[in-house]
C-alpha positions as CSV (number, residue, x, y, z in Angstrom):
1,X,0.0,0.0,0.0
2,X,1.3,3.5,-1.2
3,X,0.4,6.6,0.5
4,X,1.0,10.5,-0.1
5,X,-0.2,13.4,1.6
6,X,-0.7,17.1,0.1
7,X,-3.0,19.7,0.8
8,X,-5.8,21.5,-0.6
9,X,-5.2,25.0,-2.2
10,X,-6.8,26.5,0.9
11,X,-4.3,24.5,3.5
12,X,-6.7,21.6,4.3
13,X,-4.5,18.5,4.7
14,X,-5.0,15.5,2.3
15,X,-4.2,11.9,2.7
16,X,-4.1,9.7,-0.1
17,X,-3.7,5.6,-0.2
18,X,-3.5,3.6,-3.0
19,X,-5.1,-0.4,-1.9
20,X,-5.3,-2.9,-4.5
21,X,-8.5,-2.6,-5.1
22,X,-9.4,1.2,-5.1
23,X,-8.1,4.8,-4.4
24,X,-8.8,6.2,-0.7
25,X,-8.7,9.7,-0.1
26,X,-9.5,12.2,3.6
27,X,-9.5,15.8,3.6
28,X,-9.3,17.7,6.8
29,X,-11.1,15.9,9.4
30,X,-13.9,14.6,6.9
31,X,-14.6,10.7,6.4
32,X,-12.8,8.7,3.5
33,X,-13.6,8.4,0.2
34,X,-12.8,5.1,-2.0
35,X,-13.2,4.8,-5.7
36,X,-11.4,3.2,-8.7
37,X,-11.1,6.4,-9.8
38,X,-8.5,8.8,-7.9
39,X,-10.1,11.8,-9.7
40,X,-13.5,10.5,-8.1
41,X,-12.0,9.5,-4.2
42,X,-10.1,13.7,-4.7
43,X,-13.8,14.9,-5.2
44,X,-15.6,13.0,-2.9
45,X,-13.2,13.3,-0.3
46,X,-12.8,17.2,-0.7
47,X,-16.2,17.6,-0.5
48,X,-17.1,15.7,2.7
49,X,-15.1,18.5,4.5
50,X,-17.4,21.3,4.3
51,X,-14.7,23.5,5.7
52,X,-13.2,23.2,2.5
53,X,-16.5,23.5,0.2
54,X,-17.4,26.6,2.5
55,X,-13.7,28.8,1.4
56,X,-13.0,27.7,-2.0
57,X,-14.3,30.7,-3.9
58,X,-11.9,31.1,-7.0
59,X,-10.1,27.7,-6.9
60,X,-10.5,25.8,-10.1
61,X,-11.3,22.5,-8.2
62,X,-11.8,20.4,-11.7
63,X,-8.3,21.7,-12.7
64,X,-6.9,21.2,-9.5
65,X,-7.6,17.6,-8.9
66,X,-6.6,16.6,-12.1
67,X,-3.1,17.9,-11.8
68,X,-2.9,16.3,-8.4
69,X,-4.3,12.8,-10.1
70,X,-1.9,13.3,-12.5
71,X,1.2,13.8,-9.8
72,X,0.2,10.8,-7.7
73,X,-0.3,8.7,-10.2
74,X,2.9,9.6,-12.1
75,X,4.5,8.6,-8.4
76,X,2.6,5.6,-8.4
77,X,3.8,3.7,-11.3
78,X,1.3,1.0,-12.2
C-alpha cells in the first residue's frame, strides 16, 4: 500500500492511499472516500469537508484535482 499526503489550495491537509482494489482519499477531518477512480475518491473526499466546500471561492477544483491525479499517479507507477 502507497500513500502521499498534500493539501488542498486553501491549506486543508490531504491523505491519499493507493489499496489494491481502489483509491482512498480524507481531507481535513472529513470521512474517506474510495473509488477506482482517484479523480472520483479527490472529489468525494474534498467535498465531505465542508470547511473546505465553505472557502473555496476562485479555486478551479476540476483543474486542480486533475493535476494532483496526475502527480500521484505519475509517483505511483502501475
Amino acid at each position: 500500500m502507497d500513500e502521499w499526503s498534500s493539501y488542498t489550495p486553501e491549506g486543508r491537509r490531504l491523505l491519499v492511499r493507493r489499496e489494491p482494489e481502489a483509491w482512498v482519499a480524507q481531507c481535513g477531518d472529513g470521512e474517506e472516500a474510495r473509488s477506482e477512480s482517484l479523480d472520483v475518491a479527490l472529489i468525494e473526499a474534498i467535498h465531505s469537508d465542508h470547511d473546505v466546500v465553505g472557502h473555496a471561492a476562485g479555486v478551479n477544483y476540476g483543474r486542480w484535482t486533475r493535476e494532483t491525479a496526475d502527480s500521484i499517479e505519475r509517483t505511483d507507477g502501475r
